[in-house]
Each structure stands twice: as C-alpha cells, then as structure tokens.
C-alpha positions in Angstrom: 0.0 0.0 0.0 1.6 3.4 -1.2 2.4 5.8 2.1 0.5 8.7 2.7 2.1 12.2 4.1 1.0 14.3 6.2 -0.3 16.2 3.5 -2.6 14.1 1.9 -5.5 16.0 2.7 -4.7 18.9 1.4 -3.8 17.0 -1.8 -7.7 16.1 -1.8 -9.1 19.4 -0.7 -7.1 21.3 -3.7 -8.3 18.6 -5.8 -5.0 16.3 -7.1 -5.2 13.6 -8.9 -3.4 11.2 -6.7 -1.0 8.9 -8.3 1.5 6.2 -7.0 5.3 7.6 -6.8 7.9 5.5 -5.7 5.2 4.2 -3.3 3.6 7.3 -2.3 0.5 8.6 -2.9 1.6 12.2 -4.4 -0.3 14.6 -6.9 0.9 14.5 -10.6 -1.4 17.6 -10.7 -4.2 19.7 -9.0 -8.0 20.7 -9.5 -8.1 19.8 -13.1 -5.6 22.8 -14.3 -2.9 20.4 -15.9 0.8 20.5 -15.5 1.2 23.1 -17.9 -1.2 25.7 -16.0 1.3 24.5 -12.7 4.2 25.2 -14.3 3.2 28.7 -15.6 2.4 29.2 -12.1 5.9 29.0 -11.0 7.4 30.4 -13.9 5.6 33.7 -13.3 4.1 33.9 -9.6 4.4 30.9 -7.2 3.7 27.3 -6.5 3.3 25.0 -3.8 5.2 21.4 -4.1 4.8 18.6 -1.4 8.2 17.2 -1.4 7.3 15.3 2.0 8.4 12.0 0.7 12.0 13.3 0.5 14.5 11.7 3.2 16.3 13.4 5.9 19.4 12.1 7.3 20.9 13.4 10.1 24.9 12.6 10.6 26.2 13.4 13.9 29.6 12.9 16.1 33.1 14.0 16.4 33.7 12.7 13.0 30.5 13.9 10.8 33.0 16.2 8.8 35.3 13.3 8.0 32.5 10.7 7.1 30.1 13.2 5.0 33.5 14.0 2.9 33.9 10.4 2.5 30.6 9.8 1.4 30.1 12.3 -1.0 32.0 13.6 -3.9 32.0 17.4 -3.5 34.1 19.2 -1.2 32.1 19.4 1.8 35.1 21.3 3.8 34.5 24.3 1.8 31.0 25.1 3.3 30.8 27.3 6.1 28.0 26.4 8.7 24.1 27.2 7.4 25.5 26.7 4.1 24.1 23.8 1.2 25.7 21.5 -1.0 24.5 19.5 -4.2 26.8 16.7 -3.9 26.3 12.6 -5.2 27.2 9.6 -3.5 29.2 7.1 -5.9 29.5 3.6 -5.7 33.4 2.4 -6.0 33.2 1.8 -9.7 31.7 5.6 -10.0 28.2 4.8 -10.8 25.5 6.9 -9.0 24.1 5.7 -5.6 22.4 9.4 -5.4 22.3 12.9 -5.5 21.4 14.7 -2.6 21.9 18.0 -0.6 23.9 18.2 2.4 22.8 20.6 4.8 26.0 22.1 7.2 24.9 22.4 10.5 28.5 22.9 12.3 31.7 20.2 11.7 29.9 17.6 13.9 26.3 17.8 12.9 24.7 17.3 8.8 21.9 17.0 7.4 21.4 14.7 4.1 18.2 15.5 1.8 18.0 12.4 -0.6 15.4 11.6 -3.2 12.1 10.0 -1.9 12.6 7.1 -4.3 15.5 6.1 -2.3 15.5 7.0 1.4 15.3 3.2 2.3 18.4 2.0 0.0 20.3 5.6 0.9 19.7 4.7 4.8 21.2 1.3 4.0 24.3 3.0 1.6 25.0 5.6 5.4 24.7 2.8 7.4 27.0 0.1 5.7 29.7 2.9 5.7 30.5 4.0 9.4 32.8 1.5 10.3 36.0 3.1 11.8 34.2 7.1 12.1 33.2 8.3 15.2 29.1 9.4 14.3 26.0 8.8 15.1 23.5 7.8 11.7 19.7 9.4 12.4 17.0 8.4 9.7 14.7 11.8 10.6 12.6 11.0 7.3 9.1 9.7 9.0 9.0 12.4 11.3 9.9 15.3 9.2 7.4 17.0 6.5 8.4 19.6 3.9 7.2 21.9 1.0 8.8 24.0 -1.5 7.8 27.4 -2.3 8.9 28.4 -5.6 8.6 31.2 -8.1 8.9 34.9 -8.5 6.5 35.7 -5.7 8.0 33.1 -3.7 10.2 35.5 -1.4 7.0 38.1 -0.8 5.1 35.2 0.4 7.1 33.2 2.7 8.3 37.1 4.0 4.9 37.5 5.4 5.4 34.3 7.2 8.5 35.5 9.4 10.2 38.2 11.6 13.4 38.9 9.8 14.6 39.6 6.1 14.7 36.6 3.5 17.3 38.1 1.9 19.7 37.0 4.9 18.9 33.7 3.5 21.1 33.7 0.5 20.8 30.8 -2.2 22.3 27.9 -1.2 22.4 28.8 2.6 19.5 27.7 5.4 18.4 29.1 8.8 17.1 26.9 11.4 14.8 27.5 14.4 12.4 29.9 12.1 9.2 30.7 13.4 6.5 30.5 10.6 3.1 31.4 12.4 4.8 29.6 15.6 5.6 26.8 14.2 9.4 26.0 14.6 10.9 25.3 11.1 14.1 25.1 8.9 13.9 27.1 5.6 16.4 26.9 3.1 16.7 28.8 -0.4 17.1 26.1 -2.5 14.8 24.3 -4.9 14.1 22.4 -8.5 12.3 24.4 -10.6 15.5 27.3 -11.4 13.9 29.5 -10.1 13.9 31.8 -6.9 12.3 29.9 -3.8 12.6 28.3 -0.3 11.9 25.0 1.2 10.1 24.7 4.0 11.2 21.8 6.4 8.9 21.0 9.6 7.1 18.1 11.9 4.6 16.2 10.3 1.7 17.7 13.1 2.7 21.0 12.1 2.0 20.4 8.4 -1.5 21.5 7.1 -1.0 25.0 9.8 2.1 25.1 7.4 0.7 24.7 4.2 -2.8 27.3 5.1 -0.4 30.0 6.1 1.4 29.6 2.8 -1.6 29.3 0.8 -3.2 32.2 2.7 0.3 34.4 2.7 0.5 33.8 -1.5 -3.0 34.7 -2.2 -2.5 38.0 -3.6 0.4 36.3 -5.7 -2.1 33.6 -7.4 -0.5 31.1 -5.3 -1.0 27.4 -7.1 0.1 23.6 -5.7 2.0 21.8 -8.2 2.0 18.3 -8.7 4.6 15.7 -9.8 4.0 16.4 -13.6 5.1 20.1 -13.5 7.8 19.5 -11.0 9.7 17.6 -13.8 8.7 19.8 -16.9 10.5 22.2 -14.8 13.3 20.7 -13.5 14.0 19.0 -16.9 13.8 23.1 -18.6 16.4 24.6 -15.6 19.2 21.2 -17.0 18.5 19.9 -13.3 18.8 15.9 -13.0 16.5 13.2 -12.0 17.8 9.5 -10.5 16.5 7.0 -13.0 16.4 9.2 -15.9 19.8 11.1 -16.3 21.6 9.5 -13.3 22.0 5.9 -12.5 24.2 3.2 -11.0 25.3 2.3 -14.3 27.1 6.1 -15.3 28.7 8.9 -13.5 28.5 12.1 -12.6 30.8 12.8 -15.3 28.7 11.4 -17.5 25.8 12.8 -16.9 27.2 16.2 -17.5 27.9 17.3 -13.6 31.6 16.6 -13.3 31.7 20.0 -11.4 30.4 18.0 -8.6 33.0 15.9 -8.1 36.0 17.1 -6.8 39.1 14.7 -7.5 41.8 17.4 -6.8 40.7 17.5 -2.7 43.2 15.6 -0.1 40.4 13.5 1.2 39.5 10.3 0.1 36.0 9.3 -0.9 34.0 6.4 -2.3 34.7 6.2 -6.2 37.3 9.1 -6.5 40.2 6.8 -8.1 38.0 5.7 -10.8 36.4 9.1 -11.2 39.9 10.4 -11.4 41.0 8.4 -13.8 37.9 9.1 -15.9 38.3 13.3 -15.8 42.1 12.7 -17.4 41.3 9.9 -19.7 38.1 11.4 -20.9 34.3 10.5 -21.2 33.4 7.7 -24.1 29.8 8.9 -23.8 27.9 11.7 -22.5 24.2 13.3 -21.8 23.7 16.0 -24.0 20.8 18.5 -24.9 18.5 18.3 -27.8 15.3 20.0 -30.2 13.4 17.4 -31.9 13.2 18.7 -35.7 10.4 16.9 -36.7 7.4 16.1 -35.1 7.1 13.9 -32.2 7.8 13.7 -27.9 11.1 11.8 -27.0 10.2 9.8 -23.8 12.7 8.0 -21.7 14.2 5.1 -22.7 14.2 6.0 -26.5 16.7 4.8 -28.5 19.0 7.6 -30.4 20.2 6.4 -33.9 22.8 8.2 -36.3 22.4 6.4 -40.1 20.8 3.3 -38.3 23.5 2.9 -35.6 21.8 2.9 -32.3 24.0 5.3 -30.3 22.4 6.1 -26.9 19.3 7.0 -25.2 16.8 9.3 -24.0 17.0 10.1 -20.8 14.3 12.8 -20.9 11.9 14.6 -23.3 9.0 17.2 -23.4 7.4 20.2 -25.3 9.0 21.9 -22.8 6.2 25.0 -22.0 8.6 28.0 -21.2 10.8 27.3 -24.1 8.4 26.6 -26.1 10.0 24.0 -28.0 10.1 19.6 -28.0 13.3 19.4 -26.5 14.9 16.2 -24.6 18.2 15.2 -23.2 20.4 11.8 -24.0 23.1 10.0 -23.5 25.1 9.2 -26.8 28.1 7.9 -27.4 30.8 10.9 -27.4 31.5 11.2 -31.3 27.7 12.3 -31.5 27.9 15.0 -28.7 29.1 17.9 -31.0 26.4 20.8 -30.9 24.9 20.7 -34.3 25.3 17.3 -34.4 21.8 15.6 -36.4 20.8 12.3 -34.8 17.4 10.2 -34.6 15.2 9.5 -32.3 13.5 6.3 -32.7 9.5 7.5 -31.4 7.5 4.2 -31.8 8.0 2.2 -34.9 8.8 6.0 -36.8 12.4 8.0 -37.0 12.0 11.8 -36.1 14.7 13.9 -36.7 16.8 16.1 -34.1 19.7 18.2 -33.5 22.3 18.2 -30.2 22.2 21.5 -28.6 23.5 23.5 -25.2 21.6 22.1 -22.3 20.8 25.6 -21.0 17.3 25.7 -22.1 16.4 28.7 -20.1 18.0 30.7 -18.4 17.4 30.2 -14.6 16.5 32.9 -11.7 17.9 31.6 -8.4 19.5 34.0 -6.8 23.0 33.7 -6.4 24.0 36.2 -4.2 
C-alpha cells in the first residue's frame, strides 16, 4: 500500500489527482488545471510542491566532517555552517548511488536530503559505511514534512510568514529555528524548478498549519500547488537531473554532464574518487547532452537515439517543454555524437524523427546567487 504524508489532505481538498510515486500517494497535478497551467504558475508567480516524501538524514559525532566528505563527492570542507551542498554519493566503480543535498549544521552535525525514491536504500548506503568514524546515523525522514515554495513571488510570500529579512537567506544557505506562524521550522533557499524559492522543512503535526499560512500568505500572488508532472517539466527546462532518468548506478557524474560536482583534486578520500579520477584525465566515451526534436514527435525516456541506423544512446528525458516553447529532450550518446549541431534520430514508436544536439541551457534560470 503506497504511504501517505501528512499532507494528503490537502492534496484532496485542492483537488489532485493522486498517483503512485515511488510508493507514495503524491499529486501528478491539482483541480483539473494540468501540469502546464502548474508550471506557468511558478514560472511567473508561485507554487506550492509537497516534497514530504523526500529523506532526511541526520549525521552526527566528532567525526560527521570526515564521514560526510567520505561519502560524497564534493568538497564538503569548503562550506561554512548554514550553508548547502549539491553533492552525489558514488558507488566504488563511479556509478551513481544518489544525488542529494547536504545541509551544514557545524563540523559535527549534517543533514542529508535524498530523493524520496530512495531513502530506504540511501539509509542502507550511510549505514553500511560507518565503520572506523566516530558518528551517530539518524533516519529523521518519518518524522519530518516539507514543501517547496517556488517562483517569483515566492520571497514576498514566505516574508509575510517571518520576523526577519529573506534576503539574509542567501541561495544555497538555510536558517534553522524559524518561526512560521509559531511553528518552529528550517527554511532553506534552494529548490528544483531554477527558479527563486525556499523549502520549508517541519514536523509532520505541524504540516496542514504550514501549508494554510502559505496558501493564505500567497493569495494575492495567485498562489498554485504543483504536482509531480510540472515539477519535472521544470526541473528537466532549468538542465536539473532526475535518479532514474539522467543519473544511475550504471554512469557517473561525469557522464551525466555534472563533473563539477565531483572534486578529485581535494586531499580527502572518498568512495569512487580513483575511478572518477581516472575518468576526468582519460576522458568520457559517452555523455548526456541537450537536444530539439526537428520533426514532429515527444522523445520519452528510454528511446533509443540512432545516427544512419546505428543505435547510439538513449533518451533520458523529453518534453514540449512550456517556457521554451519547444520539444526538447536530453540523451546520453556515445561521445563522437555529442558535438552541438550534431543531427541524430530518435527512434519514437516504430517511426524515426529527426533532431539536433544542442546547449543544455534551455532557459536561463533565476535563483538568486547572491
């Protein structure tokens, strides 16, 4: 039976149509609008996202610094506390176990957000790793809700909500111990939409007081929820990754077009670096890259990608993407193919549609980087 979170409700009050996400019941959209009325929405004012089913992690002890660095593959000594970082864990042959934020409390306490497809298996991955460090592994995922407020008019409605300036809160940095209508929260500026916004982390009792003072604070705004289905319309636009679609077990971050991530130069070891290592000097045999479809037709995941009837990757994601205004999709393709300008097929049903590799910045995004 799929889980519930402490949301659901609300899901059914605003009208979602409730589907089955990596065994959660989630929204793939609300009161009938469609994804492309959500994504608008946070495009130009501000939506509402249930991201309850993520996981929490909480890493704590003497040794936290040591054991998160070890862990991940970013350099997680050159955050400064209240600070975020995107980061993956690899597995030793460099294939991707997951990509996750890592929250810096102070060198002895972290916390890890990781996708709500795989809190149970990224529990496991923390677990099976602590041998030998001094730390303490929490799994604060069941008792912990959350939603993300993104758009525009996301700052002006989360500022009604508390007593100091948002723009203390700079992207990529969190505040804890946040009083949202007195209800004791953590807010970060961070989301996956690329655009300005702030998730909302809090306990599960306190989560429909949460999500009314939102809805009532973003009013004015045209406040919207947004479901599953516009959440990856506009992740996919902003060149933000999913697990299962652009980042697997089977390739690496290098791969998948995020080798900025991993940081082989750093003095600490972690899981995967050697062979990640050796990958950044030798070079990448394949890669994801961007594409616009040139004839008609929508790339779905999983498509093959020919060149003159040589099958030569994959799609790992495709859309009529509504801000661009385009069918646009990204793929993984053997490197000789990952030119820019470079005309490949894409294999849609028992037909061959034509397409072109270009940049993967589809739109340009508005966090704010300050």
């Amino acid at each position: 039976m799929a889980k519930k979170t402490a949301l659901y409700n609300k899901h059914l009050e605003y009208g979602g149509k409730i589907v089955d996400y990596a065994g959660w019941n989630l929204s793939s959209d609300f009161e009938g609008l469609g994804l492309v009325a959500e994504h608008n929405a946070v495009r130009n004012d501000v939506g509402v996202f249930d991201v309850s089913h993520m996981g929490e992690i909480e890493i704590k002890g003497p040794e936290a610094a040591k054991y998160v660095q070890y862990l991940c593959t970013n350099d997680i000594d050159s955050i400064t506390d209240n600070q975020v970082i995107y980061t993956f864990f690899c597995q030793e042959d460099g294939g991707i176990v997951e990509d996750l934020l890592v929250y810096k409390y102070n060198t002895e306490h972290y916390l890890l957000v990781v996708n709500g497809a795989n809190v149970e298996k990224d529990v496991e991955w923390v677990n099976k790793h602590k041998e030998g460090f001094d730390v303490e592994v929490i799994d604060s995922s069941p008792e912990i809700s959350e939603v993300a407020v993104q758009g525009p008019k996301a700052q002006a409605t989360v500022q009604k909500l508390v007593d100091f300036d948002l723009d203390e809160i700079k992207f990529f940095h969190f505040k804890d111990n946040v009083s949202v209508g007195g209800v004791n929260c953590l807010i970060s500026r961070t989301g996956y939409t690329g655009e300005d916004g702030f998730e909302i982390y809090f306990k599960n009792e306190d989560a429909e007081k949460v999500w009314d003072l939102v809805f009532e604070a973003g009013e004015e705004f045209n406040i919207k929820p947004a479901g599953l289905g516009c959440r990856d319309t506009l992740r996919f636009e902003a060149n933000l990754p999913l697990y299962g679609n652009e980042l697997t077990d089977s390739n690496t971050p290098l791969e998948a077009g995020y080798g900025f991530f991993v940081k082989t130069g750093i003095d600490a070891d972690f899981i995967g670096k050697d062979v990640l290592k050796k990958q950044k000097e030798e070079g990448l045999k394949r890669k994801v890259v961007g594409f616009e479809m040139i004839d008609k037709g929508i790339p779905r995941h999983g498509y093959k990608v020919e060149v003159d009837g040589k099958e030569i990757g994959y799609v790992t994601t495709g859309y009529s993407a509504p801000t661009v205004g385009k069918t646009i999709g990204m793929a993984m393709v053997d490197i000789e193919y990952a030119e820019i300008g470079t005309e490949i097929e894409i294999a849609i049903r028992k037909k061959k549609a034509k397409a072109k590799v270009i940049s993967r910045k589809f739109l340009e995004r508005h966090n704010k980087s300050k």
